[in-house]
Backbone as numpy.savetxt, mean C-alpha at the origin, in Angstrom:
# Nx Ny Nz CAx CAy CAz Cx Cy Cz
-10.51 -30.29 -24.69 -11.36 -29.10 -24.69 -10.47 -27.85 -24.69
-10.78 -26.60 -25.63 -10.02 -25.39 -25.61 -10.27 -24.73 -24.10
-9.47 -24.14 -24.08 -9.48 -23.33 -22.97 -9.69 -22.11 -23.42
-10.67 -21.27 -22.48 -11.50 -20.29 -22.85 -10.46 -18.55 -21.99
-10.22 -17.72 -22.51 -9.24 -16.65 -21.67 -10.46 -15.69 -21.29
-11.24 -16.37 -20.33 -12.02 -15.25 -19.77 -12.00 -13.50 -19.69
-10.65 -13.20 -20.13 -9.61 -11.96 -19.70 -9.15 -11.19 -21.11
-10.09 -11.83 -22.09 -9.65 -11.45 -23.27 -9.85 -10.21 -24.15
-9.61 -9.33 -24.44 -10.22 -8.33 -24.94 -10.72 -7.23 -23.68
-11.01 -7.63 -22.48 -10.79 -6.52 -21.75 -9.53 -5.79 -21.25
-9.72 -4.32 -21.39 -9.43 -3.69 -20.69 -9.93 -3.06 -19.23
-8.31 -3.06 -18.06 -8.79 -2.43 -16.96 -8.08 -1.45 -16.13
-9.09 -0.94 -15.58 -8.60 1.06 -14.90 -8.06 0.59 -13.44
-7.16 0.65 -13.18 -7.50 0.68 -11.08 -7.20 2.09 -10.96
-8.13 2.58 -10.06 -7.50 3.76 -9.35 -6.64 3.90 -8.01
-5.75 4.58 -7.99 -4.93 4.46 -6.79 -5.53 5.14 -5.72
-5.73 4.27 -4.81 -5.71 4.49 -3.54 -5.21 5.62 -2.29
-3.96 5.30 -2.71 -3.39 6.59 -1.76 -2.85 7.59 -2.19
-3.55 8.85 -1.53 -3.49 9.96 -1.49 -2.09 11.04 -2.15
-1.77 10.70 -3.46 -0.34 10.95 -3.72 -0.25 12.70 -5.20
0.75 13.16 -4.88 0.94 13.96 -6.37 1.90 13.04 -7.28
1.89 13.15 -8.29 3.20 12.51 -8.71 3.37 13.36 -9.38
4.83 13.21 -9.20 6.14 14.45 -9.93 7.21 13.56 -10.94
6.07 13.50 -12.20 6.88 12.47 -12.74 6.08 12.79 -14.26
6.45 12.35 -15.48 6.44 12.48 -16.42 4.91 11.76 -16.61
3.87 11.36 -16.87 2.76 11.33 -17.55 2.78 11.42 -19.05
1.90 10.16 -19.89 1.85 8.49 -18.73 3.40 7.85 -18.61
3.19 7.10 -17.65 4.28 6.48 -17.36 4.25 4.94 -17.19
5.25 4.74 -18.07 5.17 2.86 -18.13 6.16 2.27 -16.88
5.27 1.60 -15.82 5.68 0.95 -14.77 6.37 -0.18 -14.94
5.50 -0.71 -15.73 6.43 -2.24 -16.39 5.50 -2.46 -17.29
6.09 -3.38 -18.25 5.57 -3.32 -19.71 4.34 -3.67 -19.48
3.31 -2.83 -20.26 1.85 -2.99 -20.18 1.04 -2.53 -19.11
1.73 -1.97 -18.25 1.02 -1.14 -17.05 1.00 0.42 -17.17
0.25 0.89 -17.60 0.48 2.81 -17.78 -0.41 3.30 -16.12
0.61 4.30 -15.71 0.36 5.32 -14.90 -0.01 6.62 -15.52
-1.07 7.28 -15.24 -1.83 8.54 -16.06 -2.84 9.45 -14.89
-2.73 10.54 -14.95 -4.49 11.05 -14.34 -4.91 10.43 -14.68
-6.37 10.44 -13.96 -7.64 10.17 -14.24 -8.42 10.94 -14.98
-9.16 10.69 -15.81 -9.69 11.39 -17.04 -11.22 12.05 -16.63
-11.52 12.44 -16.71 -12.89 13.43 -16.61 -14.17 12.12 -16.26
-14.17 11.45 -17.08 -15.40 10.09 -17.03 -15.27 9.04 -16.33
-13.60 8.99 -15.81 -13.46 7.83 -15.13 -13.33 8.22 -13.90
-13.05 9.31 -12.87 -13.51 10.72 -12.03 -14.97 9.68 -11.42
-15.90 10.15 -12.78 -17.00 9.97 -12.37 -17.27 8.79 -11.95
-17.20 7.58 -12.59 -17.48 6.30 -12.60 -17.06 5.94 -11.00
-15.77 6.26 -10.81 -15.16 5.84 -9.49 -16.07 6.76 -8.37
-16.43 8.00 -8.45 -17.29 8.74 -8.04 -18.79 7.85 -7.77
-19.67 7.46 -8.64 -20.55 6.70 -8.50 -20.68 5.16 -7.88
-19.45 4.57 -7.93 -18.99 3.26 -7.52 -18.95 3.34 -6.20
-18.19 4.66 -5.63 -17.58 4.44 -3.90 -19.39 5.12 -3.56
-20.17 5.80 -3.85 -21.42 6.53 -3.51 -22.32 5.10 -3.11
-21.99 4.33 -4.10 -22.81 3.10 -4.39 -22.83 2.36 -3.04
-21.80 2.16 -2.92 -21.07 1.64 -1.57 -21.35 2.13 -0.20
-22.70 1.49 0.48 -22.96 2.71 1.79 -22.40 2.38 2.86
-21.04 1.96 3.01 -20.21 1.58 3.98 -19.47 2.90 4.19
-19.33 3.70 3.33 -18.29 4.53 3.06 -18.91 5.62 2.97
-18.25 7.07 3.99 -18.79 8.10 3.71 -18.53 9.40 2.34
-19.27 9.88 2.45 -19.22 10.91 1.02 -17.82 11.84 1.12
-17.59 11.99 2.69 -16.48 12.70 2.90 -14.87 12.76 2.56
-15.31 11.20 1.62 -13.42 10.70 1.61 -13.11 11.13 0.26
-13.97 12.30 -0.66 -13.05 12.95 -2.02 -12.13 13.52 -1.49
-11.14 13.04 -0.52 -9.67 14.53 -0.46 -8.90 14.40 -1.62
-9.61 13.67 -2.61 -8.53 13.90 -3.56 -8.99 14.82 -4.68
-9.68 15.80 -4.16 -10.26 17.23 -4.61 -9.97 18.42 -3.83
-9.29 18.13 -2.97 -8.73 19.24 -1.91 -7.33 19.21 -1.57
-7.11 20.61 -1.24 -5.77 20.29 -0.95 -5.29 19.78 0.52
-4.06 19.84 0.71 -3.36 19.27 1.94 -4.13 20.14 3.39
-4.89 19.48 4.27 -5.18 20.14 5.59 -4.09 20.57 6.19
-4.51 21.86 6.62 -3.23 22.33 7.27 -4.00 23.28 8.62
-3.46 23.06 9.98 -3.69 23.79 11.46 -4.46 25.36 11.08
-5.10 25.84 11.68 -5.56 26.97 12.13 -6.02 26.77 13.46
-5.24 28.12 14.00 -4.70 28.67 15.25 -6.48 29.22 15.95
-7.20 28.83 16.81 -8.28 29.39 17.30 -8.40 30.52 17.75
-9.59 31.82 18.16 -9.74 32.67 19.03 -9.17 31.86 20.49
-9.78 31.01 20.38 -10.06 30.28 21.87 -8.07 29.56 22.11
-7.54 30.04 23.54 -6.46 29.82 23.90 -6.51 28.05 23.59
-5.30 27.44 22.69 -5.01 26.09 22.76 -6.47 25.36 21.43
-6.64 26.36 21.02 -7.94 25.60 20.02 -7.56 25.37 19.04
-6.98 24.38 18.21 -6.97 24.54 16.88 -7.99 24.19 16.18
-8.33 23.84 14.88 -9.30 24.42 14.21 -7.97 23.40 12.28
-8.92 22.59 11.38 -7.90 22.10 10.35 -8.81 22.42 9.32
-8.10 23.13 7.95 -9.02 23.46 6.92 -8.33 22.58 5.69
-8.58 23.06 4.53 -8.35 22.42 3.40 -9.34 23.22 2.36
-8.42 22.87 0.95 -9.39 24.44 0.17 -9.20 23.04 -0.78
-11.18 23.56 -1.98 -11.26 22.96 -3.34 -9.73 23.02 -4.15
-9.58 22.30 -5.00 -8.58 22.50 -5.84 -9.66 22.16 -7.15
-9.06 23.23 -8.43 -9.19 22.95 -9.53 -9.32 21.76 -10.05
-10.09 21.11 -10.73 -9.77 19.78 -12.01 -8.71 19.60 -12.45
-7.74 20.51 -12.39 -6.64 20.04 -13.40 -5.52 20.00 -12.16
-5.80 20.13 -11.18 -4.81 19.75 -9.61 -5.41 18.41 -8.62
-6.81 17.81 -9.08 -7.17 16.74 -8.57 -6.12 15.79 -8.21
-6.01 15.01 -7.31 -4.94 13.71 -7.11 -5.75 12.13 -7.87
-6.62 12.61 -8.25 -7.10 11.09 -9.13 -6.17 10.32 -10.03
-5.92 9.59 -9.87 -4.83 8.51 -10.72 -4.75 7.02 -11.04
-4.50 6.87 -12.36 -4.76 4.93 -12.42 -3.69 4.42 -13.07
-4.09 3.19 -13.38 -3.77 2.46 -13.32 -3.97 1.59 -14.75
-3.14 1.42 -15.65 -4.66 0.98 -16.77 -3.47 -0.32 -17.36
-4.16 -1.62 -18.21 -3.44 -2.55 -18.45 -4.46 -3.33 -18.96
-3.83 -4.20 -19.76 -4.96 -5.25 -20.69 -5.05 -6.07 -19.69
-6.49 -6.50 -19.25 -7.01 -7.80 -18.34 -5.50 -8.81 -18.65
-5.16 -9.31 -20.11 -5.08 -10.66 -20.07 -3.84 -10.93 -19.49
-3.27 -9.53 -19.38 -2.01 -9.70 -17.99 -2.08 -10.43 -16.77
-1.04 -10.88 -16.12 -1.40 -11.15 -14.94 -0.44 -11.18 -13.53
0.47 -9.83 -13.84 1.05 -9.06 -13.33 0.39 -8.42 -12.12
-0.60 -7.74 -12.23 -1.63 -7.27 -11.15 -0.93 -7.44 -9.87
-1.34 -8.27 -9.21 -0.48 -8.78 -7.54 0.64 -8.26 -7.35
1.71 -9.00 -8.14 3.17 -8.85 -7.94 3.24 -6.99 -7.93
2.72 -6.22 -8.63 3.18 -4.97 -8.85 2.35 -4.60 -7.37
1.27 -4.78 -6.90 0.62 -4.20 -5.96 1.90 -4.81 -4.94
1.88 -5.70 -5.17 3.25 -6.08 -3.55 4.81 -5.11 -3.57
5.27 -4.68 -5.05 6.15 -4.25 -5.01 5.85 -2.65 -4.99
4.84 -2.12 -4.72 4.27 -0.71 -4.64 4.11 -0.55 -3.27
4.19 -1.61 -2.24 4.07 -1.78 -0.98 5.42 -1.62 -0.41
6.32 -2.10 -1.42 7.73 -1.63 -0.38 8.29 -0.60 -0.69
7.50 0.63 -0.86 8.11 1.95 -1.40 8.51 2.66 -0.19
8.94 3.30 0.36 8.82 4.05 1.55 7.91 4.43 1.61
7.17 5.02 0.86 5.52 5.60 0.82 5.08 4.81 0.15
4.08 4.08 0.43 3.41 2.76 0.20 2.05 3.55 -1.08
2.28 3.10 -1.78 1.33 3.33 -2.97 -0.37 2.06 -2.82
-1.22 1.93 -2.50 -2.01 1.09 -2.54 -2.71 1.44 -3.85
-3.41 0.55 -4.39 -4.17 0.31 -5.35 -5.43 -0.17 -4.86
-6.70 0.67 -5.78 -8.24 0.70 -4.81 -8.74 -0.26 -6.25
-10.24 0.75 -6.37 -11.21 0.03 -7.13 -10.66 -0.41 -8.56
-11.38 -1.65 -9.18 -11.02 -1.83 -11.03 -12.16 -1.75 -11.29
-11.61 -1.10 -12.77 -12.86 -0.70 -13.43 -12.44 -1.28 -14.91
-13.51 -2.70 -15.36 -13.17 -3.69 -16.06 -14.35 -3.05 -17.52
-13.52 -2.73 -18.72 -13.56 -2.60 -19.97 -13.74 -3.75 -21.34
-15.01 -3.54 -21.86 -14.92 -3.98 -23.27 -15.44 -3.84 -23.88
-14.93 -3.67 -25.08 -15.09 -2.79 -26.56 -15.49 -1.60 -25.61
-14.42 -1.32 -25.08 -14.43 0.42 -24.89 -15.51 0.68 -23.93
-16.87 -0.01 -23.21 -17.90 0.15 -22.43 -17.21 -0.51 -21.12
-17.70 0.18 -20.07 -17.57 -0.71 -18.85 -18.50 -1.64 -18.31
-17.72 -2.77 -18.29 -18.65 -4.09 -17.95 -18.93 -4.31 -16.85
-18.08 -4.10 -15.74 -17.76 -4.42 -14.30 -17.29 -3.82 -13.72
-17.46 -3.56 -12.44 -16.12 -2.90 -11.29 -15.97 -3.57 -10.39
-15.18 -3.77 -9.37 -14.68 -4.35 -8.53 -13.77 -4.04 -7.32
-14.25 -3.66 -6.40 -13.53 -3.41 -5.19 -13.45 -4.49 -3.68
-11.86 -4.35 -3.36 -11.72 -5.51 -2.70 -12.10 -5.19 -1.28
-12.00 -6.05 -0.20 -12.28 -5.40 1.57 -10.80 -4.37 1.73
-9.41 -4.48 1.34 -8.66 -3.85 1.34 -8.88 -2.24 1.13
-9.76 -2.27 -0.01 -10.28 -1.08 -0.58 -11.39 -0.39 0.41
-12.22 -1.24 1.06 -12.77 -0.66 1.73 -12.27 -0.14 3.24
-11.38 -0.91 3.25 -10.29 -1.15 4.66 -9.77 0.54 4.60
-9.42 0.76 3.63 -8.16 1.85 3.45 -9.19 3.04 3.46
-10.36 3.30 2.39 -11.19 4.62 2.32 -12.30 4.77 3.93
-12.17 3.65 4.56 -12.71 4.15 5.80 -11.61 4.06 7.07
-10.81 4.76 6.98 -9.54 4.40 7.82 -9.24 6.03 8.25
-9.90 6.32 9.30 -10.43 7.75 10.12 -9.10 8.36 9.28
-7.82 8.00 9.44 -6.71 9.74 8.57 -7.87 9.62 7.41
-8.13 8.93 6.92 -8.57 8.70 5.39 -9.55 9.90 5.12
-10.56 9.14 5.90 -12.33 9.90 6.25 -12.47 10.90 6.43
-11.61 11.89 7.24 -11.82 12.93 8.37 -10.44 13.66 7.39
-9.34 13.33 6.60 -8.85 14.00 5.91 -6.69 14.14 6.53
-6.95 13.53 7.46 -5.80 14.04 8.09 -4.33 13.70 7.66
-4.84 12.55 6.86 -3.31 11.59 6.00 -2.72 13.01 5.43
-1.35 13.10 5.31 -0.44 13.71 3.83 -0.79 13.63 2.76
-0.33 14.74 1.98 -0.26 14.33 0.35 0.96 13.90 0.40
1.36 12.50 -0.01 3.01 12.54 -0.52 3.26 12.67 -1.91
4.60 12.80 -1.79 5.16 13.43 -3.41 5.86 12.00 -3.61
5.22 11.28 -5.24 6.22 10.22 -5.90 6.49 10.99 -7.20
8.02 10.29 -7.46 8.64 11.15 -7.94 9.20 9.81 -9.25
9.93 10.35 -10.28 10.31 9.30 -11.26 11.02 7.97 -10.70
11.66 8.87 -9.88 12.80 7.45 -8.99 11.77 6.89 -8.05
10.61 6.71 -7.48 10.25 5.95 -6.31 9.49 5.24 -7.69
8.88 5.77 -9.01 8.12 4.72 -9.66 9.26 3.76 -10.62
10.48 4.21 -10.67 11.96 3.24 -10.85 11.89 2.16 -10.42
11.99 2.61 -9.11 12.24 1.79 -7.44 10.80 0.37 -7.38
9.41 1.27 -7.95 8.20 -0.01 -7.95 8.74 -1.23 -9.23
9.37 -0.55 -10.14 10.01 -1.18 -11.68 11.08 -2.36 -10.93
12.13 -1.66 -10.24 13.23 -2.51 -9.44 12.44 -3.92 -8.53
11.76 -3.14 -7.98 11.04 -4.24 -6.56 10.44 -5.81 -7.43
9.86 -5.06 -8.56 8.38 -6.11 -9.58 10.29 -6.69 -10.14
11.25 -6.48 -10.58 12.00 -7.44 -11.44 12.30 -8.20 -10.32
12.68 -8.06 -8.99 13.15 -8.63 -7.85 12.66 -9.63 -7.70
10.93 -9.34 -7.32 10.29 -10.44 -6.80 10.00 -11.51 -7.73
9.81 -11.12 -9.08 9.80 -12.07 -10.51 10.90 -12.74 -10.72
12.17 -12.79 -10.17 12.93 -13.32 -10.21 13.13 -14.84 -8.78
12.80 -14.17 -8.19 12.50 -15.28 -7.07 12.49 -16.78 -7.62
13.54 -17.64 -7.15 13.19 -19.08 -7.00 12.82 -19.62 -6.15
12.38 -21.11 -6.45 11.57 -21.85 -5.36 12.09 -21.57 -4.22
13.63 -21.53 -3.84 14.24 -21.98 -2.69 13.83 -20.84 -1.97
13.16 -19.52 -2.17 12.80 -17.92 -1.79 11.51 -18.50 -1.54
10.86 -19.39 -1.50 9.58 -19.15 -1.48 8.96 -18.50 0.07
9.81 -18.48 0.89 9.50 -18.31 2.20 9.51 -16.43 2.11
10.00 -15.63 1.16 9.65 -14.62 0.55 8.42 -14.49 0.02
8.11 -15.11 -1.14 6.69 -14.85 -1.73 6.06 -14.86 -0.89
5.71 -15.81 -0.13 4.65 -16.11 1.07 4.95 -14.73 1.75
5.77 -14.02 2.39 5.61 -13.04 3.59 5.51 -11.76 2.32
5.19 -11.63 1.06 4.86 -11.04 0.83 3.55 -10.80 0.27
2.78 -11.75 0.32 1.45 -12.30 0.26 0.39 -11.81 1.54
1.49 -12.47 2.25 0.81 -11.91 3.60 1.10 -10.62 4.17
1.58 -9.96 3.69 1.87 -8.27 4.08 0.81 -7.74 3.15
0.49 -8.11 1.80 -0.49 -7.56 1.24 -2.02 -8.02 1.47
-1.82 -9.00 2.15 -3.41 -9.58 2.61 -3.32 -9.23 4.12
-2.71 -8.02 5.07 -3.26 -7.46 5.83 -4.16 -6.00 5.92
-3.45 -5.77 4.47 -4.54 -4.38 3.70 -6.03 -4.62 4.33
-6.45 -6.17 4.57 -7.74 -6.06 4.05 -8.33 -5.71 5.79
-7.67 -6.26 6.45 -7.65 -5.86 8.13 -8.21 -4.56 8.58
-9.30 -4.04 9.22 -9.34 -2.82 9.64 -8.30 -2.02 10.61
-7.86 -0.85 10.19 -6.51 -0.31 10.70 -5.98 -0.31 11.66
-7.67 -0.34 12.46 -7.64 -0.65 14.34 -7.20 -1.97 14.83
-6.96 -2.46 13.83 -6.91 -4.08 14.73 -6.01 -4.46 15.12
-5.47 -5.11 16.23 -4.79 -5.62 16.88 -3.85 -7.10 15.80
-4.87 -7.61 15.08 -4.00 -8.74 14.33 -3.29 -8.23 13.47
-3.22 -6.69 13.12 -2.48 -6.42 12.10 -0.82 -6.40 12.67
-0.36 -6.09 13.57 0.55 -5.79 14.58 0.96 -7.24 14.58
0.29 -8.68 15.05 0.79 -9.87 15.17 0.56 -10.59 13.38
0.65 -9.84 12.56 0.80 -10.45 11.52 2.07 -9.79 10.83
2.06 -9.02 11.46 3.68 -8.19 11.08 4.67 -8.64 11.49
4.29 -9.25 13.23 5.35 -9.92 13.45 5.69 -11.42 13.33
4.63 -11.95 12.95 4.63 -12.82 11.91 5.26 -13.06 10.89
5.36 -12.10 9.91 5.76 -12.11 8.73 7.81 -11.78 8.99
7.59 -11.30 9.92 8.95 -10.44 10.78 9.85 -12.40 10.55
9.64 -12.85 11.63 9.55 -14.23 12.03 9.36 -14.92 10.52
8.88 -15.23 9.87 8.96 -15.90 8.35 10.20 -15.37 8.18
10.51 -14.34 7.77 11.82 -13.75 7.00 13.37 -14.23 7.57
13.05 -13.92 8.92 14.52 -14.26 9.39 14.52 -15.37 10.43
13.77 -16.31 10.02 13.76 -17.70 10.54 13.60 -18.73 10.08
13.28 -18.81 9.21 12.74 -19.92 8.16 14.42 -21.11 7.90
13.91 -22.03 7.98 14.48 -22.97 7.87 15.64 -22.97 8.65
15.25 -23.20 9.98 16.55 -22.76 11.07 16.86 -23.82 11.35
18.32 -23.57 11.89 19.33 -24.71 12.07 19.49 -24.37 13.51
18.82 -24.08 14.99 19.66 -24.13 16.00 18.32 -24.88 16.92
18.58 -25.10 18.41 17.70 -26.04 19.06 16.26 -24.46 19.10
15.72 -25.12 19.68 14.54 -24.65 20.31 14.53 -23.59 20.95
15.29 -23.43 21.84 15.81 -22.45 23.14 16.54 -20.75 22.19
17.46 -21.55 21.25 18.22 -19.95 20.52 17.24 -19.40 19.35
16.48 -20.63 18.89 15.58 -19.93 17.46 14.40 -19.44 17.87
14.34 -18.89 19.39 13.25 -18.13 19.71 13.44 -16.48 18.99
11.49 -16.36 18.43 11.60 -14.84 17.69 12.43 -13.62 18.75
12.66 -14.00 19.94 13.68 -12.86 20.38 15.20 -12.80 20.19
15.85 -14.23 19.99 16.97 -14.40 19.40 16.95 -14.13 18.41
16.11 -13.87 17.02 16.14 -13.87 16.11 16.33 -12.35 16.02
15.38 -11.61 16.68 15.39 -9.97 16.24 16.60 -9.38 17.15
17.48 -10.09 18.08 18.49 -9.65 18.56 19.50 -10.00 17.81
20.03 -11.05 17.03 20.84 -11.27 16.33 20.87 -10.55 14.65
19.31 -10.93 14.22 19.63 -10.42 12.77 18.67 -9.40 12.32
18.13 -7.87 13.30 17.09 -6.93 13.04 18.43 -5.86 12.92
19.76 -6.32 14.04 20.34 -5.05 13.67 20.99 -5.38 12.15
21.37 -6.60 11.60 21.96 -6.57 10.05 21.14 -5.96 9.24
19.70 -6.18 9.12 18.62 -5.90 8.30 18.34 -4.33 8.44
18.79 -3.85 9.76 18.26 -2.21 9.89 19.34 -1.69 9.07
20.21 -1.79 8.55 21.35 -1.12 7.72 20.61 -1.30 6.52
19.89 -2.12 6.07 19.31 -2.09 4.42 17.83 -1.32 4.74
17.23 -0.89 5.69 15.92 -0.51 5.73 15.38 0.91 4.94
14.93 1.20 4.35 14.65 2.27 3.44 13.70 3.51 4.65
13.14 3.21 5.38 12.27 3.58 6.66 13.55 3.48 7.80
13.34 4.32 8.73 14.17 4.49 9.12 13.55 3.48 11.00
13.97 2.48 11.72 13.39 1.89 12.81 13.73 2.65 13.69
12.73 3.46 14.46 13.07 3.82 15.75 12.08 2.71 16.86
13.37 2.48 17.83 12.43 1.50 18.70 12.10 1.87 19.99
11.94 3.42 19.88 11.30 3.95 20.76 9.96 3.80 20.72
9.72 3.96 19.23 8.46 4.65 18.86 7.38 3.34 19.19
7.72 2.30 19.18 7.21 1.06 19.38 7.27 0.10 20.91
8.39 0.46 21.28 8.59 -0.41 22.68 8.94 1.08 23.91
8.95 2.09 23.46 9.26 3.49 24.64 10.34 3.44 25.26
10.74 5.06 25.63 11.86 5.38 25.77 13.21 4.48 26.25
13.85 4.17 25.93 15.37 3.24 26.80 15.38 2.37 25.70
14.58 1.93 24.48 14.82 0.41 24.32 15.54 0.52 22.99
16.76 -0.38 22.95 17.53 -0.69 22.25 17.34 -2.24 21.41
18.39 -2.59 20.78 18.28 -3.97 20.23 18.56 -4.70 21.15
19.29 -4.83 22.17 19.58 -5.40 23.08 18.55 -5.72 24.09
17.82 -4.84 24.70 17.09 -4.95 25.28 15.30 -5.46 24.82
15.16 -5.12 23.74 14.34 -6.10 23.17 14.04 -7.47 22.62
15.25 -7.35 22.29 16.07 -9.03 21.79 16.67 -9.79 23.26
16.42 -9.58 24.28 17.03 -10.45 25.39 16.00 -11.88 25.56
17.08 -12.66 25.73 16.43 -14.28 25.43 16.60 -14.27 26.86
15.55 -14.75 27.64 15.46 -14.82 29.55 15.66 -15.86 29.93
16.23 -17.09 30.46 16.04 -18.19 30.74 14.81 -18.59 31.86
14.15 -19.35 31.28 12.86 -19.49 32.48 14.06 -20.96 33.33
């Protein structure tokens, strides 16, 4: 029996997710067959009508029609007060994503857009043929991210990507495509870093799936007893090698409070 390419002849839009300008040449080829572009006047709308559709989600999350919130100082001693002004159509942050269905690249580029320093997410698709839209599709990730209070209420950054951080998504996608079996303990923790997107922001499992994934990376297939290949031997011996390659910079204050070092977090206790 032939096999049928369900994926054939469509074209599809994703719009990006997070809140970004890009300072970069337009369109821009990410990797072959993926174009980065504004968003066009009709597809604005479509994504406009799609998230409306959606009554999980409030009306409030177009900031990508406004500009950056910024403090105002109150009458009232200690009051502040955060505004944000319309921006023009032609300063909108709307942006996609566009590529023939019968690709199947999709994933891998969303995982390697994840290890940017500024994490690029990818939201709704908007699935094309003969030029009409057939379908759209948004994942719990998508909904995870547009109701995620900075999101809602406006308070996230605009960040600036620039030619070199969409290089850097080009670098990450040849990396991980290169991967052999014997890496597979890679693919996997990068599977699972992108399937905590779908987690609401508040949650507590997102934190033990990090360190989870922490634990996959620099433990996998260990050679010592029981007692030394505990995850605290592990982040005492090999978090300080790995913090020299980190693109983010680890402060382990910010996470364990004031005093704590590698040492002191990494101490293996004898019971």
């Amino acid at each position: 029996m032939e096999d049928i390419d369900i994926m054939k002849d469509i074209d599809v839009v994703v719009f990006i997710l997070s809140l970004i300008d890009i300072l970069a040449p337009l369109p821009f080829e990410i990797i072959p067959g993926y174009i980065l572009d504004r968003a066009r006047p009709d597809q604005i709308q479509l994504f406009r009508e799609y998230v409306n559709s959606t009554q999980t989600i409030h009306n409030n999350i177009f900031n990508y029609e406004r500009s950056q919130v910024r403090e105002v100082q109150g009458k009232i001693k200690e009051h502040t007060s955060y505004v944000s002004d319309a921006l023009p159509p032609d300063k909108w942050k709307y942006w996609t994503l566009s590529y023939d269905g019968h690709n199947c690249e999709y994933n891998t580029l969303q995982q390697a857009s994840m290890l940017l320093k500024e994490e690029i997410e990818f939201g709704y698709q908007l699935f094309y043929k003969a030029g009409k839209i057939a379908t759209a599709f948004g994942s719990a990730a998508t909904v995870s991210y547009l109701t995620r209070d900075d999101v809602a209420f406006h308070f996230q950054p605009t960040i600036s990507i620039t030619k070199n951080d969409l290089l850097h998504i080009r670098e990450y996608y040849d990396l991980i495509m290169q991967l052999t079996p014997e890496y597979g303990h890679i693919k996997k923790s990068l599977t699972l870093f992108d399937n905590l997107r779908a987690l609401p922001s508040y949650s507590n499992f997102i934190l033990i799936g990090l360190f989870s994934i922490i634990e996959t990376l620099i433990s996998h297939s260990p050679e010592l007893d029981f007692y030394h290949d505990s995850i605290k031997h592990q982040i005492r011996t090999k978090i300080p090698l790995l913090r020299k390659h980190f693109i983010r910079e680890l402060d382990y204050k910010k996470y364990f409070g004031n005093g704590a070092n590698e040492d002191k977090i990494g101490t293996v206790q004898k019971i």
